[in-house]
N, C-alpha and C positions, 0 to 999 in steps of 0.2 A: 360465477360457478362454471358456465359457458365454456367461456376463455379459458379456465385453469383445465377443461376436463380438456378439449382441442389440444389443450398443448401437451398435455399426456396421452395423449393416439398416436400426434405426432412424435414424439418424442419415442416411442414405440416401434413408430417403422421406419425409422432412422436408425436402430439399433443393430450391428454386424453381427457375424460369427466370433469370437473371440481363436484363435490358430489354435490348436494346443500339440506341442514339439510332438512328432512322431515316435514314439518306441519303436523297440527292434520291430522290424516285422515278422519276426517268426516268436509267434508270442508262447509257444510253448518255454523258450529256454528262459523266461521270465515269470510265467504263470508260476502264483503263488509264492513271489519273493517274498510279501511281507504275515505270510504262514509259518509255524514252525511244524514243517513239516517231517514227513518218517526220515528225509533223508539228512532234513538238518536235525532230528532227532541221531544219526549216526555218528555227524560231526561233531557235537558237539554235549552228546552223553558217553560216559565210557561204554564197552557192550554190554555187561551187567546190568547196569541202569537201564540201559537201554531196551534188553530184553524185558526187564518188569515194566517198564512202560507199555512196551509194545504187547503186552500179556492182558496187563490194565484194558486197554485199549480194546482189546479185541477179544476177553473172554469175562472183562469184568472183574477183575481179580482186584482186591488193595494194595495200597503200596502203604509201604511202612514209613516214619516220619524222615529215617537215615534216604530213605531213597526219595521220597519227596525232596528232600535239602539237597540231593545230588541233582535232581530233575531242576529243581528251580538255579541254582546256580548255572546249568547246562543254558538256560532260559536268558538267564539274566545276562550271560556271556555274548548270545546273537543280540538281545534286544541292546544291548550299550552298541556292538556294532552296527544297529541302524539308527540310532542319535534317538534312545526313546529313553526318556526321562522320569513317567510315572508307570503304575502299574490301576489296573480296575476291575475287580467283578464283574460282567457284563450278564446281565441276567434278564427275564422277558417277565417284568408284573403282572399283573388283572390291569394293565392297561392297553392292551394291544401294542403297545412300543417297549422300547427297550430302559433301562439303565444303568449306570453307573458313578463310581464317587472313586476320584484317582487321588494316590497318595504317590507321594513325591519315593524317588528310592531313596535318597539322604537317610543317612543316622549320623550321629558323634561316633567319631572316631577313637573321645576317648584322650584325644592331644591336642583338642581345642578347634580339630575342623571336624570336616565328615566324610562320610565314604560311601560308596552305593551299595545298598543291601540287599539281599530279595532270598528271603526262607521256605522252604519248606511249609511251614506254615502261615504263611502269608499268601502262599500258591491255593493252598488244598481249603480253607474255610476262613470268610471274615465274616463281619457281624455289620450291618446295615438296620436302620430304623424300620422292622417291620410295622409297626402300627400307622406308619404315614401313608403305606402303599392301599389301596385299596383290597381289602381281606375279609369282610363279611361277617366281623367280629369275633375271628376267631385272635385280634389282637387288638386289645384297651388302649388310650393312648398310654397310659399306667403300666402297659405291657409291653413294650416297645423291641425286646428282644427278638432277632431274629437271624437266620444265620445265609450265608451262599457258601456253596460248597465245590467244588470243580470237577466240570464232567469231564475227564480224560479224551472222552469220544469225540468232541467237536475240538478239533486244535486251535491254540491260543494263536494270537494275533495281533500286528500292530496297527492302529489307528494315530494317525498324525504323531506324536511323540508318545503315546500313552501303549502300554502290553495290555490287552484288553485277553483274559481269561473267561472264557464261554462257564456258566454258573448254572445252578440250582438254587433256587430261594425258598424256603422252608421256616417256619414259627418256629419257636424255639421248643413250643410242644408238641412237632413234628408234622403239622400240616400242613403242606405243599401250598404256597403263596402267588406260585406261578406258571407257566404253560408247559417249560420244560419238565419239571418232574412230574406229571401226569402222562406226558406224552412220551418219557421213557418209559415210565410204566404199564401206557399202551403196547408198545414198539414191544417189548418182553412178552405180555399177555399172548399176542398175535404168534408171537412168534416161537413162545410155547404149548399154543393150542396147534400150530400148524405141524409141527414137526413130527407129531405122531403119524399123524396122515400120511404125510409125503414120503417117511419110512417105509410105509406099507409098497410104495411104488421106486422108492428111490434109497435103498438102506446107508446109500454112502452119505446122503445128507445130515449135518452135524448142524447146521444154523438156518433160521428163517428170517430172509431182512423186509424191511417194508420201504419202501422206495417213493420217493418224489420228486415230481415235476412241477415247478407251479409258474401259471403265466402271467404276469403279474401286467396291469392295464392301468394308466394314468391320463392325467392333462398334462398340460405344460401350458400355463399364463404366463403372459409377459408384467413383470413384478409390479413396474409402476400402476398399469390399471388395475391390477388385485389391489394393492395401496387404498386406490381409488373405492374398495366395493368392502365396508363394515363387514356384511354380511358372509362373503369370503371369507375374509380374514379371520374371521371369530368362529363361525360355524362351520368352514371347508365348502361349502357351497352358498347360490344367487338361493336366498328367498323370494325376489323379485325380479322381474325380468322378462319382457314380451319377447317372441322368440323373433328372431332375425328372418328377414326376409328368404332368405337361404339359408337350411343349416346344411344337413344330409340327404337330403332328397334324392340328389342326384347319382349318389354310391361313390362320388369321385373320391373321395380320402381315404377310404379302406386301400390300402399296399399303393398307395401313390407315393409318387417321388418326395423325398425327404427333405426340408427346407433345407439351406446350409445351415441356418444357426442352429435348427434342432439337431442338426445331423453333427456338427460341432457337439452338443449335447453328448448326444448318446455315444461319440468316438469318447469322450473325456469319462463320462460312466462305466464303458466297460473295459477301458484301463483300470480305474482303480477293481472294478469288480476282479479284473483278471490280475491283477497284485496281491489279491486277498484270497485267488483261488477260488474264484466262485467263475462256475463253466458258461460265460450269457453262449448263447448261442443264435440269439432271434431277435430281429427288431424292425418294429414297422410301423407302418401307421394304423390308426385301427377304423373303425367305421365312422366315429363322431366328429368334426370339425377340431383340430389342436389335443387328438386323444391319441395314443400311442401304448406299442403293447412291446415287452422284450422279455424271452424268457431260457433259461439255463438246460442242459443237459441234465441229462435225469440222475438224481443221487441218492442217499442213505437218507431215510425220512429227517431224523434227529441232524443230523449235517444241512441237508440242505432246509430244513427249516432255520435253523439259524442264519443260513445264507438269504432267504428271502429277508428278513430282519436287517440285517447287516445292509445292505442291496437297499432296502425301504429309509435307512438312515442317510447312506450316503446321495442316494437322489435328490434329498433336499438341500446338503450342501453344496454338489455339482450345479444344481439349477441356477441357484442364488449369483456363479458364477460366469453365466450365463445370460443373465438377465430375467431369468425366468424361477418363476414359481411352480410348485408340482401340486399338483390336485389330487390326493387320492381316496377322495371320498367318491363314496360310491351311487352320487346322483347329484355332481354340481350342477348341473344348467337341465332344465325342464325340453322336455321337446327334442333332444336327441340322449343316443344311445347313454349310457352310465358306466360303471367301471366294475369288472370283478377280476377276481384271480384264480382262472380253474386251476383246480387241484390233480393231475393228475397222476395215479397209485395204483400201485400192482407191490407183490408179492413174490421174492425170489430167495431162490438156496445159496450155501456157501457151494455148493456144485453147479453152479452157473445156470440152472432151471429158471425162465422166470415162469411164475405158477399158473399168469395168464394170458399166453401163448401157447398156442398149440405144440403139442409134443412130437416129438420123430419118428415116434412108431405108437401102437394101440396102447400102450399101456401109457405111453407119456399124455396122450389125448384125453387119456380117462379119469389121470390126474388133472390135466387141466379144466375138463369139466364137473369133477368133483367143486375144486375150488373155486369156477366158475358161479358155479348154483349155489354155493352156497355162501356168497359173497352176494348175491343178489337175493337170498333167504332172508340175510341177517337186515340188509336196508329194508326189505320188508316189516319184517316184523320193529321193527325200529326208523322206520321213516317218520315222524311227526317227531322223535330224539336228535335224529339226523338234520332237521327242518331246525329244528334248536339251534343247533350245533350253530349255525350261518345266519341266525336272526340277531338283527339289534334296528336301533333307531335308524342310521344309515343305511343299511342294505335294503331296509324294506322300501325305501324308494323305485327300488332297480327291481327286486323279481316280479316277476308278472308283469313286465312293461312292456311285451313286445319286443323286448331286446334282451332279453336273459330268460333262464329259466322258470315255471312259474311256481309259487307258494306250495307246490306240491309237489311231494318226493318220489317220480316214478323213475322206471329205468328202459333203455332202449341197448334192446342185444343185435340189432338186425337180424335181415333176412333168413337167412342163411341159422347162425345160431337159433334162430325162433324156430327154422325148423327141426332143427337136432334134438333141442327138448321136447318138440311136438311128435316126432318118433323114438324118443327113448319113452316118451311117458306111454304109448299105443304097444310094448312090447311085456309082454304075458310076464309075468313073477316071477322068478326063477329062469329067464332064459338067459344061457351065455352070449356074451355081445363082445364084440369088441369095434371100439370107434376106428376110423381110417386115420391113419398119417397123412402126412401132405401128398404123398404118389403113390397113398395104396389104395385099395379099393377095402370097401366092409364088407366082413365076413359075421356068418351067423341069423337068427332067423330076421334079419330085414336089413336094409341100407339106411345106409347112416350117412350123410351128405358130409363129401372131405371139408373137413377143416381147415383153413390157411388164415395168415395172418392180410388184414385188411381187406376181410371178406363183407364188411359191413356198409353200409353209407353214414353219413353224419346225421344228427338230428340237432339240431344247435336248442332247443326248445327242450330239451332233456335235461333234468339236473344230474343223474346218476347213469352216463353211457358209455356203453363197452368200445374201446375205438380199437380193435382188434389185438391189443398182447397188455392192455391195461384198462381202468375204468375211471374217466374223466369226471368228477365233482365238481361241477360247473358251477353251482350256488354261490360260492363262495365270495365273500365282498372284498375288494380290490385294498380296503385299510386295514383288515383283519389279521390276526397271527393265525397261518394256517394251520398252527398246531387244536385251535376252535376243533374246527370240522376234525380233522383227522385223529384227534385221539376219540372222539364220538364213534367214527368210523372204523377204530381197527378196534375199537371194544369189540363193538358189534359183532366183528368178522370173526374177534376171538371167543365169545360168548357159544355162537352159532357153531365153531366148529368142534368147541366141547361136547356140546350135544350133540353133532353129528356123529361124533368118534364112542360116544357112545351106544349111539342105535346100530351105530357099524357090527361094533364089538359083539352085540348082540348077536345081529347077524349069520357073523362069523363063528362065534360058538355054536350056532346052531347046523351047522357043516356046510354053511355054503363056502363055495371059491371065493376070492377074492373080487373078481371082477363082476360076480353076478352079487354077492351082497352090496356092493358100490350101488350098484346100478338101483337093487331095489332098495337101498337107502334113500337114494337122490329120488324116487319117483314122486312121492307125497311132496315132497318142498319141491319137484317141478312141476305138479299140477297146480301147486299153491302159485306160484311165482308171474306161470302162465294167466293164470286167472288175476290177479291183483295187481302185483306191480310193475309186468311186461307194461310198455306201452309205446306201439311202434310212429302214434298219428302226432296231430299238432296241438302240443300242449297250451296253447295260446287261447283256445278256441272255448267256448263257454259249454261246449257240449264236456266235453272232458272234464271241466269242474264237475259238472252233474256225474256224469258216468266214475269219475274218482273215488265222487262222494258212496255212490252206492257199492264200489269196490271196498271199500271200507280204510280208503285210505286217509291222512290226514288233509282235510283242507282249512283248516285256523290257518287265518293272515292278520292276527290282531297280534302283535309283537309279545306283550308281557303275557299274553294264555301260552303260546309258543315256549319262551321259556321256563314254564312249569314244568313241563316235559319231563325236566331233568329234576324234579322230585315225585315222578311218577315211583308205582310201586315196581314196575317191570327195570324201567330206569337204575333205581336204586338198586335193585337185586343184581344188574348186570355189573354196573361200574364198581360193587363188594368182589361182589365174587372172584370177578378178575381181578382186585387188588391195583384199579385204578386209581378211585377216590374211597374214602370214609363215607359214611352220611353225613358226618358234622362237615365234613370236603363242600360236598355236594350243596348242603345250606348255605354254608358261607358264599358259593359260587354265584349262587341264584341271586340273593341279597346282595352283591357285586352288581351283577349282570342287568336289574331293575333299576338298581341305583344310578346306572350309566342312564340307562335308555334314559329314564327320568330326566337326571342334569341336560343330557342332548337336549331333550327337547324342550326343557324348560329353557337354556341359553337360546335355541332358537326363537323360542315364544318372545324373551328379552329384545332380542337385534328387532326381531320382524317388528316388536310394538313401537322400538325408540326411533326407529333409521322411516317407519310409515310416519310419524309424528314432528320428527326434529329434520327430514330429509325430505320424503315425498309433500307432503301437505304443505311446507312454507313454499316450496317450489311451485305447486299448484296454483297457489293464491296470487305466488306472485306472477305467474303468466295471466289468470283471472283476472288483477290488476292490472295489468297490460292491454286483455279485451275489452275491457271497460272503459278503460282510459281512452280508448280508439275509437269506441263507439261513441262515446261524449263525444270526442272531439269532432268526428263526422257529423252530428247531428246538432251543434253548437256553429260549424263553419259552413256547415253544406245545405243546413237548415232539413235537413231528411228525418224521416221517421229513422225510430232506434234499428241499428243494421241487425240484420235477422241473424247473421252468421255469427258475428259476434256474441251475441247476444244468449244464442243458441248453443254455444263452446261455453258460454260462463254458464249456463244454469246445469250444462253438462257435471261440469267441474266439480262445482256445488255440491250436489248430487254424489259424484264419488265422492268426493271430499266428507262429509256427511257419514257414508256408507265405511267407509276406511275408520272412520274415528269412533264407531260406536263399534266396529267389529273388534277395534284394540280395544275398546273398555270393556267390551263379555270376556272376550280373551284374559283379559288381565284380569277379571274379578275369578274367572274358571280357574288360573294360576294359583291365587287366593285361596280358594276353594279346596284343590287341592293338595296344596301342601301343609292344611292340617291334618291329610289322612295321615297315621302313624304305621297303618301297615303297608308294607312294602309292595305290597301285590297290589292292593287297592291305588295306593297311588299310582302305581305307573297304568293300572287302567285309567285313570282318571286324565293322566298326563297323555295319553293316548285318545284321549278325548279332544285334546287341546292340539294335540298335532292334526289332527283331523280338521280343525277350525282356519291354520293358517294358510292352504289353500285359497278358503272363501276371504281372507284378508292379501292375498297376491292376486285374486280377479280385477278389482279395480283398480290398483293401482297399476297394473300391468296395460289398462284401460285408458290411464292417465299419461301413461307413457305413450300411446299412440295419437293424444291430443296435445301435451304439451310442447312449445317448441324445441327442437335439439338442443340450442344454447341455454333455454331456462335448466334443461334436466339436470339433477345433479349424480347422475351416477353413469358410467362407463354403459352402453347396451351391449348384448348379445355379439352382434355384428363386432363389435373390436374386441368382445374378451376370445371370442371365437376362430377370429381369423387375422390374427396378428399374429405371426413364428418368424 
């Protein structure tokens, strides 16, 4: 076992760069070749067609089946010019990944061969096995019908020979099966509740978009030793594993120079990214040993959340060619940092506003601190929703770990901002105010400290913070579809600003101005804000759990209570109202969402019992056998009392060995155990029980890997899954 594990290290750092040709260097005139984009929308629709697509596109409107048949033809014409063969739904299930099922474009021609097809309705709806995907019962296997539909908004695109059309997946009794059609339905709520508002300040605005950034954080293992590690392979992270004499300690891998093979990597990634049109703009190393972070210019939530998808797909076949494997779970190796994906979102007009950046003059300010506060109202009253939103089996390795945010949803506005609502909320009812622009001064009875954009500091320990013209959702886990958190997140913002536009209105009939009813609307949600879920310290720190707790915010870190949340009564009320989900939606979701945690951690509880059983322990024994044999033999030739060291290493061994084998058979009987509960809730506490237990089954073996010799071990350590690139 020795021998086989050496010669795969070695085999490891003997592996190059792979060249990959250079493209043009001016990658604009190639960005987005394999996109059907507006302008090969021009080419290649007549203008009539073209106009209803481009209507579809951008006000929502239907097209009729004659103009879909025009559209797909127009489609079908580019995709034969770039040698694509099939056609796919591309749609995002209740599995955090994508899929698809490609049909060839062939039909009978009718003369005895065929010919390439692509209809109108073949574009706009087909029909996929809903009941296989995971759905919460709102599909039998008996029910199997279900449909995808095409969202105009995200343009289609080619993948290797295949037109891959960006989808909706839907039951055939109309409940939404997947992330996109809740998160359009987000993306609309927000963006109907905002526009009254920003009317009030901005009349020419016609549209509210919601915007994303997301930075998305990986590994990169070199393939052969992931091969080497079960537990990899099958769960996405080391169950076991003593950490390395060196991980991060030092700070040196955060923005250090880039291996050539990784850097081979990431040249070959964001070619295909920029073929596809998705804007990378960033890449680096990140703080953890072989962890790396790269992330896009900022886009239309609904777009660039498919672009994170698309991005998360292609990663793993660039790697493979590379030599390497990607990791994006979000707590492979113990003992350094873990992986997420901030979310970062803000709030902009079709007049070019974005809503959380300071304004150019008083009245732009005062919309932006409108939106401001009440953007941090809504995570308020909605943070333990929010704390949902980004919980599963995965993630919860990462928050609270001194490297990411912690279990508790606060928000950090900085200095500056802390003090603007500390002097809006000290000024008398009814006074006129107006906030300062970037070089004006405030007028009216008190100063108002000027606004600018990056007036803040960072708090990295923040899950929800203002980083001067957006607000960064840091929680978020590195394997996740950020449409999770974000359609949570702009309910919220759209819930909140309903009722804000309400107490306005009030207000306002009651004859105040405009700027003084603003002001005394916002005053109660910022003394609320101030008090609860400001919070400028370190959220790391145990004082702050307590001090949270009495703020009355949520501090549950036990996963399956977490996702309850979303059958709360407040919960339900918001995601109706806004016409995000149903409650039958909202059921289904949960009973998805348990079911996962569950199977996680039951596969895990699997590897950790069989790989401690069939891998650690014969390995033990057999070094055991080794010390024994040698102490015989010393005390048979040498005529010595039995050697203490030896001797001393076997009762050791023992001892773990022992300790390892009865903690897999409570493990295994607790497995037992609970998977006779039949309700959903109960089991995954129960299974959360049992996550809790594999720890104490990784102490001694981790134990045994500091006694056994290197050549007995049969598994890859820390040290090469770490620092091999």
């Amino acid at each position: 076992m020795g021998n086989l594990r050496s010669k795969i290290i070695l085999d490891a750092f003997k592996k190059k760069a792979i060249e990959i040709p250079a493209p043009e260097s001016e990658v604009s005139r190639w960005f987005g070749e394999l996109v059907f984009t507006r302008d090969k929308m021009r080419r290649y629709l007549d203008p009539s067609t073209f106009e209803a697509l481009a209507k579809c596109i951008d006000e929502g409107s239907s097209l009729d089946l004659e103009t879909a048949d025009k559209v797909a033809a127009g489609m079908k014409k580019w995709a034969l010019e770039q040698g694509v063969t099939h056609i796919t739904h591309w749609f995002q299930p209740l599995t955090d990944g994508t899929a698809e099922k490609h049909d060839s474009l062939i039909d009978y021609d009718g003369k005895g061969g065929v010919i390439e097809t692509f209809t109108g309705k073949s574009l706009v709806q087909q029909e996929p096995d809903a009941s296989s995907f995971p759905n919460g019962g709102i599909r039998a296997t008996f029910e199997a019908r279900g449909y995808t539909a095409w969202d105009p908004a995200s343009p289609v695109f080619i993948q290797d020979d295949t037109l891959c059309i960006p989808t909706v997946f839907v039951a055939y009794t109309g409940e939404a099966l997947d992330f996109k059609t809740p998160l359009k339905r987000a993306i609309k709520a927000v963006g109907d509740a905002a526009l009254p508002i920003c009317n009030l300040f901005d009349p020419k605005a016609k549209r509210v978009f919601a915007y994303l950034g997301w930075e998305q954080e990986y590994f990169l293992v070199d393939e052969d030793i992931y091969a080497a590690r079960p537990d990899l392979m099958i769960t996405g992270r080391t169950l076991m594993g003593h950490e390395s004499s060196k991980n991060q300690q030092l700070d040196d891998h955060y923005f250090g120079a880039i291996p050539s093979r990784v850097a081979a990597f990431m040249k070959d990634l964001e070619t295909e990214g920029y073929k596809l049109g998705i804007p990378l703009k960033t890449r680096h190393k990140e703080v953890a040993p072989n962890q790396f972070e790269f992330a896009p210019i900022f886009g239309e939530l609904n777009l660039s959340n498919d672009q994170n998808q698309q991005i998360m797909n292609i990663m793993h076949k660039v790697a493979r060619k590379h030599g390497f494997v990607v990791l994006l779970h979000e707590k492979p190796f113990a003992g350094v940092n873990g992986s997420g994906k901030h979310n970062n979102w803000s709030l902009g007009t079709d007049t070019g506003v974005n809503l959380f950046a300071p304004g150019k003059d008083a009245l732009g300010n005062l919309q932006f601190i409108t939106f401001f506060v009440n953007t941090l109202y809504a995570v308020q009253r909605h943070n333990g929703l929010l704390k949902a939103s980004i919980s599963s089996a995965t993630n919860a390795h990462r928050l609270g770990a001194n490297e990411a945010p912690p279990a508790i949803v606060s928000a950090f506005v900085g200095r500056t901002m802390h003090e603007v609502l500390e002097k809006l909320v000290e000024l008398p009812s009814g006074t006129p105010i107006e906030i300062a622009g970037k070089k004006g001064t405030s007028v009216g009875a008190i100063g108002i400290p000027e606004i600018f954009v990056d007036n803040t500091d960072r708090n990295r320990t923040s899950p929800f913070a203002f980083t001067g013209n957006r607000f960064e959702f840091r929680a978020v886990g590195s394997s996740a579809n950020c449409a999770g958190a974000m359609i949570t997140l702009n309910t919220a913002v759209a819930e909140q600003l309903l009722d804000f536009k309400a107490s306005l209105d009030a207000e306002i009939a009651a004859g105040k101005e405009l700027n003084v009813a603003v002001v005394d609307t916002l005053k109660p949600l910022i003394e609320s804000i101030l008090k609860v879920v400001c919070f400028e310290g370190n959220g790391y720190s145990e004082e702050w759990k307590k001090e949270a707790k009495k703020r009355g915010l949520d501090t549950e870190n036990v996963v399956p209570r977490m996702i309850m949340e979303y059958l709360k009564d407040d919960a339900v009320k918001m995601f109706t109202r806004c016409g995000v989900f149903s409650e039958r939606e909202l059921h289904a979701r949960n009973e998805v969402k348990l079911e996962t945690y569950v199977k996680k951690i039951q596969i895990e509880a699997r590897v950790m019992g069989r790989m401690a059983l069939n891998h650690i322990i014969p390995a033990a024994l057999e070094y055991q056998t080794k010390l024994l044999q040698n102490a015989s033999l010393q005390k048979e030739l040498l005529g010595a009392d039995a050697p203490a060291v030896e001797i001393d290493l076997a009762r050791q061994i023992s001892s773990l060995v022992a300790d390892i084998r009865k903690k897999v058979v409570d493990m295994t009987e607790a497995r037992k155990k609970a998977n006779k509960q039949e309700d959903a809730f109960e089991k995954a506490l129960a299974y959360s029980a049992i996550a809790d237990m594999l720890p104490g089954i990784r102490k001694p073996i981790d134990d045994l890997e500091e006694i056994v010799d290197n050549a007995t071990w049969p598994l890859p350590k820390y040290r090469e899954l770490l620092f091999i690139s």
